[in-house]
ROBA-673106 format. One record per residue (C-alpha): x, y, z; residue in one letter. Coordinates in steps of 0.2 Angstrom, whole numbers, plus 5000, padded with zeros to 4 digits. Layout:
<sites>
SITE     xx     yy     zz   residu
SITE      X      Y      Z        a
...
</sites>
This chain:
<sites>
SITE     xx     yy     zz   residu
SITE   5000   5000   5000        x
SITE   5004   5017   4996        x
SITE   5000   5035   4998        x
SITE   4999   5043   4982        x
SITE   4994   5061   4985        x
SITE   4990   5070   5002        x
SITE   4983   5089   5003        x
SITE   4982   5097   5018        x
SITE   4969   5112   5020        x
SITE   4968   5124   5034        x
SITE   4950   5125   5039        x
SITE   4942   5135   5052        x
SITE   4926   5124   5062        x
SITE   4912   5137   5070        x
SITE   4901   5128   5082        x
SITE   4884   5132   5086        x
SITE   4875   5123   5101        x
SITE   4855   5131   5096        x
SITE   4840   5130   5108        x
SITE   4825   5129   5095        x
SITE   4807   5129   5100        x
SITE   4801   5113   5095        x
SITE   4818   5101   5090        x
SITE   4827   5104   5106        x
SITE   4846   5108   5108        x
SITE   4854   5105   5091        x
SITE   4871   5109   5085        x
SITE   4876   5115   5068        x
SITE   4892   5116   5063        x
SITE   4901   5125   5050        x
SITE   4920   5123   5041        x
SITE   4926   5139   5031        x
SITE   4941   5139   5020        x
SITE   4956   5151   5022        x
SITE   4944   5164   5012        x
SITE   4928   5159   5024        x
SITE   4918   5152   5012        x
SITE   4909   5139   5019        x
SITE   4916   5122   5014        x
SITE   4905   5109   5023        x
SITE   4890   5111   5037        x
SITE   4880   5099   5046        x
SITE   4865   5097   5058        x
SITE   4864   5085   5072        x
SITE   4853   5082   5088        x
SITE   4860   5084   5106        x
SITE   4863   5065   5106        x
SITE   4874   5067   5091        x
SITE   4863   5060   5076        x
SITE   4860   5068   5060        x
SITE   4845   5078   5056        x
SITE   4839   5076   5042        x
SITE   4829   5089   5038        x
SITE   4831   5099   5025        x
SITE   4819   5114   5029        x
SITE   4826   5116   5049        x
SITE   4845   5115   5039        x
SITE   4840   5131   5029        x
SITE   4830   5142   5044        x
SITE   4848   5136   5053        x
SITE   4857   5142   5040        x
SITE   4851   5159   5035        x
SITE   4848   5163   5057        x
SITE   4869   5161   5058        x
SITE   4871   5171   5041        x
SITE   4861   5185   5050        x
SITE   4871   5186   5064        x
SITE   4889   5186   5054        x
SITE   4893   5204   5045        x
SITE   4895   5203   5026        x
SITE   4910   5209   5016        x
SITE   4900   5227   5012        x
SITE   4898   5232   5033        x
</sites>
């Protein structure tokens, strides 16, 4: 067995623990690359599955995009 290629990306992870109204506590996490654009995300319960819900994932989303300042403030 051999390695034939291996890239290494600095990423940063923002971790969100969120108390919604009717789900409970649920975390979303986020991974940005060196330019912050978002690379990856996910949504999982308290217990640590994954929601799969694709309707929650975007309120989740666009609730964290509201609280980070955009390039223009």
């Amino acid at each position: 067995m051999e390695i034939l290629n291996h890239v290494f990306h600095e990423v940063v992870e923002h971790c969100y623990t969120i108390q919604h109204p009717t789900e409970g506590v649920i975390i979303y996490k986020e991974w940005l690359d060196a330019s912050g654009k978002v690379i990856d995300s996910e949504l999982r319960s308290k217990s640590g599955y994954d929601i799969d819900d694709p309707i929650l994932f975007e309120a989740v989303c666009e609730m964290i995009d509201s609280l980070q300042p955009t390039d223009s403030e």
